[in-house]
C-alpha positions in Angstrom: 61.8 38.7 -28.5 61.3 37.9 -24.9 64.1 37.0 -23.0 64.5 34.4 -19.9 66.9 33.8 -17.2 69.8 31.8 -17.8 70.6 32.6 -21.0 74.6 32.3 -21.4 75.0 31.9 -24.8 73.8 34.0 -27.8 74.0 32.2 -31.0 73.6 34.5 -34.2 73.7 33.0 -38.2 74.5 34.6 -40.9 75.3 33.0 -44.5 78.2 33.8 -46.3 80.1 32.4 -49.3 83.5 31.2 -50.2 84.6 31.6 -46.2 87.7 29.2 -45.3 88.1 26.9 -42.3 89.6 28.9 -39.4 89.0 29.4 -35.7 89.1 32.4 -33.5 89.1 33.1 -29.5 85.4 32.3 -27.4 83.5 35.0 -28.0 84.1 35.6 -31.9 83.1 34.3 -35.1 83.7 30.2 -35.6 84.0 29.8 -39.4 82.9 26.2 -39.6 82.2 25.4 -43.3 82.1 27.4 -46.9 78.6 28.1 -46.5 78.0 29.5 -42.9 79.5 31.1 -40.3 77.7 31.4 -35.9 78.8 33.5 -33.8 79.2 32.3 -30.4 79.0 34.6 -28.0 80.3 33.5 -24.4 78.8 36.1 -22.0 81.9 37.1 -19.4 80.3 37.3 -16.2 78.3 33.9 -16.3 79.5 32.0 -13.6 76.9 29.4 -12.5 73.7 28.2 -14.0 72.2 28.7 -10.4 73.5 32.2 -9.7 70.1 34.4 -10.7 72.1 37.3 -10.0 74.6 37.4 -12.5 71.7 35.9 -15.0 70.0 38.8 -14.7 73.2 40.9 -15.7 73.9 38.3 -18.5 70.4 39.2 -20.1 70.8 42.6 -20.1 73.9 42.0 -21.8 71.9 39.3 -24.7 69.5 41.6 -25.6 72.1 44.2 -25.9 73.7 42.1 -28.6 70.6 40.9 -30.3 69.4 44.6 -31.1 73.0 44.9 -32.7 72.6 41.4 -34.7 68.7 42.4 -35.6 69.7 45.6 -36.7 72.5 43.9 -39.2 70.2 41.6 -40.5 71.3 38.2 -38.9 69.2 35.2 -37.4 69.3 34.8 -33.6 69.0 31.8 -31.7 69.5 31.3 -27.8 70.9 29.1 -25.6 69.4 28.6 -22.1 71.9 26.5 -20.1 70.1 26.9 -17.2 66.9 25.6 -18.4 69.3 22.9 -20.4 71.4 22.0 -17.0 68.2 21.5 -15.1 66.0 19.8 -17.5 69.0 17.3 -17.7 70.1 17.1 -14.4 66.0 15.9 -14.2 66.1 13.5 -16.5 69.5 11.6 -15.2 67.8 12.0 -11.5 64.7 10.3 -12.2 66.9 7.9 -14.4 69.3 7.0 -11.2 66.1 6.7 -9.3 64.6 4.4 -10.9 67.9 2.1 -11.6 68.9 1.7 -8.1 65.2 1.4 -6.3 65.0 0.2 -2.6 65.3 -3.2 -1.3 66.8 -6.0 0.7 69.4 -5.3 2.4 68.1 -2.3 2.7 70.7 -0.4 4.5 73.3 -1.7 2.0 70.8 -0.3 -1.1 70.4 2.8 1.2 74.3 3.7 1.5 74.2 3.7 -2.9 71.3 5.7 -3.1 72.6 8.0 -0.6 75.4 9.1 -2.7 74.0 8.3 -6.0 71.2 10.3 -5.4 72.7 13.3 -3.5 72.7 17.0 -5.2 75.4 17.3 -7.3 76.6 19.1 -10.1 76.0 15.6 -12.7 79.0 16.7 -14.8 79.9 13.3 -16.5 76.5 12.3 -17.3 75.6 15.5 -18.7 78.5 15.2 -20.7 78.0 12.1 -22.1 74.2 13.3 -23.2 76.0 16.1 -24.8 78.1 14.4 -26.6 75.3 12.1 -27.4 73.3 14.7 -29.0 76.0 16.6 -30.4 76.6 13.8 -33.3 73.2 13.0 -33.6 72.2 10.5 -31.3 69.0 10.9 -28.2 69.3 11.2 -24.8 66.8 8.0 -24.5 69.7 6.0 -26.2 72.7 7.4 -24.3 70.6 8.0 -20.5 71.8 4.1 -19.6 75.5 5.0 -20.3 74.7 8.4 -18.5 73.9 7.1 -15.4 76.9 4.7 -15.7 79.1 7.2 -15.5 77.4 8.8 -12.4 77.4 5.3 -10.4 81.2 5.2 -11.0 81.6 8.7 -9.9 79.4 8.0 -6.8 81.6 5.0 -6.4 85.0 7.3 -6.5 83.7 10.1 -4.0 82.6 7.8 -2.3 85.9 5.9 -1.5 88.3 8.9 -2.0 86.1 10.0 1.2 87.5 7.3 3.2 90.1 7.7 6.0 92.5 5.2 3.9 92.5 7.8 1.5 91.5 12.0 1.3 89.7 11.3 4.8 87.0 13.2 3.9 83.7 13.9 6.6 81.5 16.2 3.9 80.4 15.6 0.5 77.9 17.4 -1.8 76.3 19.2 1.5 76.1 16.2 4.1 78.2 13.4 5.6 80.1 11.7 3.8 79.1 8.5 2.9 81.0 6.2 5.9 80.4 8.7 8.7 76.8 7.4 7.8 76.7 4.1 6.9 80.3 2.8 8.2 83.1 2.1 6.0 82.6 -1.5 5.5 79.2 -0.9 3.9 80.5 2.6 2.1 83.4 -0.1 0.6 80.7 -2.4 -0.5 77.8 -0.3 -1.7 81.2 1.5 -4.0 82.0 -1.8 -5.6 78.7 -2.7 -6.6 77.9 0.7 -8.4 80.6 -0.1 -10.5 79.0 -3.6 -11.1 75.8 -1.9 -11.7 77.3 0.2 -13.9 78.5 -1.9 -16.6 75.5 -4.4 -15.8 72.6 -1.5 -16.5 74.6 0.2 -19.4 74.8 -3.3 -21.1 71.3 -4.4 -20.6 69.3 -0.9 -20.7 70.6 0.9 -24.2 68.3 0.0 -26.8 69.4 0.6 -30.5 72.7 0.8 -30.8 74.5 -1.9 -32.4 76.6 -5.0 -30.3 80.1 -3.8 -31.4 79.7 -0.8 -30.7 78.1 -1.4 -27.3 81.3 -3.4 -26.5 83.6 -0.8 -27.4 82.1 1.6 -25.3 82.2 -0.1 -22.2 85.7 -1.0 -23.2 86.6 2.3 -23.2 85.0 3.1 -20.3 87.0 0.3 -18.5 90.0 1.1 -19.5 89.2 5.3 -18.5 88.3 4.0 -14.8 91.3 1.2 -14.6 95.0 0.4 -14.1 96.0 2.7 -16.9 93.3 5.7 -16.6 91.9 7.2 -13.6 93.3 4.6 -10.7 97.1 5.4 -12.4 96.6 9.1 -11.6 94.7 8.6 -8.0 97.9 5.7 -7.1 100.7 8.4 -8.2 98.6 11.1 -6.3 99.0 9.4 -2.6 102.4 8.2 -3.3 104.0 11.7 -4.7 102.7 14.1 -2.4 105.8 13.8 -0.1 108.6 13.9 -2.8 110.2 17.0 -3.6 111.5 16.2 -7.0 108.2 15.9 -8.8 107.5 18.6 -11.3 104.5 19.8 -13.4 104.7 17.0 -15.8 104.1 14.8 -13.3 101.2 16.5 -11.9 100.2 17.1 -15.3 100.3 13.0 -15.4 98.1 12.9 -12.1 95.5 15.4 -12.9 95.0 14.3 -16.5 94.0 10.5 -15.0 92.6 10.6 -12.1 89.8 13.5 -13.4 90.3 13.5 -17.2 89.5 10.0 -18.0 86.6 10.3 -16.5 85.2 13.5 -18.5 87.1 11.6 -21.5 85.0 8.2 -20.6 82.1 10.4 -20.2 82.6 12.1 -23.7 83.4 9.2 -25.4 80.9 6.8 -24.4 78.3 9.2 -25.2 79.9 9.7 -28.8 80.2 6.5 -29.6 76.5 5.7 -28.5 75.4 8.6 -30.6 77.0 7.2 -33.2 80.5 9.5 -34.5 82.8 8.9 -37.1 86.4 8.5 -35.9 87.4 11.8 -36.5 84.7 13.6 -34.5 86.2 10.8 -31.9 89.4 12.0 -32.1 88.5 15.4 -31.7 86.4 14.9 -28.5 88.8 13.0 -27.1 91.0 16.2 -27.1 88.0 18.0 -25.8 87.4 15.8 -23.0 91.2 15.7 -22.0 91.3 19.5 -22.2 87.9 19.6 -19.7 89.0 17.4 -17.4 92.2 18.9 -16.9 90.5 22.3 -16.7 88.4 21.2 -14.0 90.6 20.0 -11.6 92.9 22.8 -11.8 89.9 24.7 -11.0 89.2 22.6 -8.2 92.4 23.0 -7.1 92.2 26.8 -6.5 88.6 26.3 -4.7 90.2 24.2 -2.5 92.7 26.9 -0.8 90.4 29.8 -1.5 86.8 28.6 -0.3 85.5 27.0 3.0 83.9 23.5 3.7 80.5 25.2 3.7 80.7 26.8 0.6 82.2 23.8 -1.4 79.7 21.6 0.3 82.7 19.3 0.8 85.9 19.2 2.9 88.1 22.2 2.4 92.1 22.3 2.5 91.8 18.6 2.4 94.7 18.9 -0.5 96.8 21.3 1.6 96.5 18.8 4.7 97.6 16.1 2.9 100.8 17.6 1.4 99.1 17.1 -2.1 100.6 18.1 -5.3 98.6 20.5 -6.7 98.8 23.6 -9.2 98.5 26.4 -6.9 101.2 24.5 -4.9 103.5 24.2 -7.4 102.6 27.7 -9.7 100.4 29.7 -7.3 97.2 30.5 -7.5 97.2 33.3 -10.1 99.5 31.5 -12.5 96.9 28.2 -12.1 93.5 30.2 -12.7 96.2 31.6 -16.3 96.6 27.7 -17.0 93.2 27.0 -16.3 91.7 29.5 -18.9 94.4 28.4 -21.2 93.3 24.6 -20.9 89.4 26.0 -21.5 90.4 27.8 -24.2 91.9 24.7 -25.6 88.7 22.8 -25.1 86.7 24.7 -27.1 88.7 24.8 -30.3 88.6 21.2 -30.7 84.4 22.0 -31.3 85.0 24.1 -34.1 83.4 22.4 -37.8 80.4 20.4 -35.2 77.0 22.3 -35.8 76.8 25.0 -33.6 73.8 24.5 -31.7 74.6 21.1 -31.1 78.0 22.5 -29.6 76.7 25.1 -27.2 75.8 22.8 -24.6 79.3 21.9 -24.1 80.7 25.4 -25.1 78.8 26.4 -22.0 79.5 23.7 -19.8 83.1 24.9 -20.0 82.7 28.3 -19.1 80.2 27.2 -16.2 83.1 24.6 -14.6 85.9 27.1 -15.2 83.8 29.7 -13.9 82.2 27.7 -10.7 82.2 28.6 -7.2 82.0 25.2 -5.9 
């Protein structure tokens, strides 16, 4: 079998008979039904779906492990997450592109599509595709709700960069969004992405049914308001400077103002693709556990990496007197928590069809593992 770059995941079948439910560690057998068992394989040193290095390393590693799986008799099949990454991270481009085109006033539509349309890692729309696909629906259906999310994202980096808040003069490799456009228009141009948001996501999905449709972008409202993801950023300005908050607090913080969004993200894209209410439940948990997981990781990047390499302000957090985990733990004991959280994630996928699964499997080792 010929092999290409990017492969982080090696998925090999077998069938087997009278096997219980149970689930192990990343990197073993998932026992998802009676009849079959995959084995996920979650290659250690993959780190980013850009890093052609370590890819290369990673392949030697896959073919390794197919000869073993060939030689026992199972069925291989392989995930590329970097072909999958960039193929979506395409699509949701072209998608944003054409949603937010140019016109009068043009500077005003200019200042969106600057940070709409800047390179970025499209975490949350890639997510919501995922979770989209995972229970059957098509990323036609979900691509609307997709780029949703990544306005409302846009919207949030682009306000958290503003002196009022995290003061921030890089984002995704360039000025932030006011040292370009000033902050009256950066304020504007973020309200009306979140407009556009809910405007193109009701308007734009074709097929899926009213109720559904209005659940969705009820969950997505309340993810994004009062009691979601502006809770956690409120409680994050105001507790930086007391000295008796503890991890449950920050726990509190973290799981708002960055897990609802991965949760909104998830959810959405479920409910789109049309889940029951216990594959709901369970990516919920999923999404909870991500979230969490990546701002804990962005937590550590933000003591131990430089504005150039993050493409955004570093020590910003430090500066500030935020809480964070490496504050409060260190940095050792938050990369622990981290993997912990990750490892978390990925047991709430067990009993979804495997190949389905991998694309969020893998986007869990990629954020925990990311160098920016």
């Amino acid at each position: 079998m010929s092999m290409r770059k990017g492969v982080i995941h090696n998925l090999a079948k077998l069938s087997t008979r009278g096997t219980p439910k149970r689930s192990r560690s990343a990197g073993t057998k998932l026992f998802l039904s009676s009849e079959e068992t995959t084995e996920v394989i979650f290659l250690p040193k993959a780190r980013s779906f850009c890093n052609s290095t370590d890819l290369s390393k990673n392949e030697s590693e896959v073919i390794k492990h197919e000869n073993i799986c060939r030689e026992s008799g199972k069925t291989i099949s392989v995930f590329d997450f970097k072909s999958y990454m960039l193929q979506k991270i395409k699509s949701v481009n072209q998608a944003l592109d054409a949603a937010v085109p140019i016109r009068e006033p043009i500077k005003f539509h200019e200042a969106m599509r600057y940070s709409l349309l800047s390179e970025g890692k499209r975490v949350c729309p890639v997510l919501c595709i995922a979770a989209c696909e995972l229970v059957g629906g098509q990323e036609s259906t979900v691509m609307p709700a997709a780029c949703g999310m990544e306005m409302i994202i846009s919207m949030c980096l682009m306000h958290d960069d503003l002196p009022c808040m995290d003061n921030g003069d890089l984002r995704r490799g360039k000025l932030s969004n006011h040292k370009v456009f000033g902050e009256n228009v950066t304020v504007l141009a973020g309200y009306s992405l979140v407009a556009l948001a809910f405007e193109h996501m009701a308007t734009t999905t074709k097929g899926v049914h009213p109720k559904t449709m209005v659940r969705a972008v009820g969950e997505l409202a309340r993810l994004i308001g009062p009691e979601g993801a502006v809770a956690g950023q409120v409680l994050d300005l105001l507790c930086g400077d007391k000295s008796d908050t503890g991890l449950e607090e920050l726990k509190y913080i973290h799981s708002h103002k960055t897990a609802d969004f991965t949760e909104a993200a998830v959810i959405v894209g479920a409910l789109v693709g049309g889940a029951s209410e216990e594959e709901i439940n369970r990516l919920r948990k999923f999404s909870q556990c991500f979230g969490l997981m990546y701002q804990v990781v962005d937590d550590i990047l933000d003591v131990t990496k430089s504005s150039e390499q993050l493409g955004k302000t570093a020590g910003k957090d430090l500066l500030a007197n935020k809480l964070t985990y490496p504050k409060m733990i260190g940095i050792d004991k938050s990369k622990e928590y981290a993997q912990n959280v990750s490892k978390e994630a990925k047991e709430q996928l067990v009993g979804f069809d495997p190949e389905k699964a991998a694309p969020l499997l893998a986007m869990a080792d990629f954020v925990l593992h990311r160098q920016k």
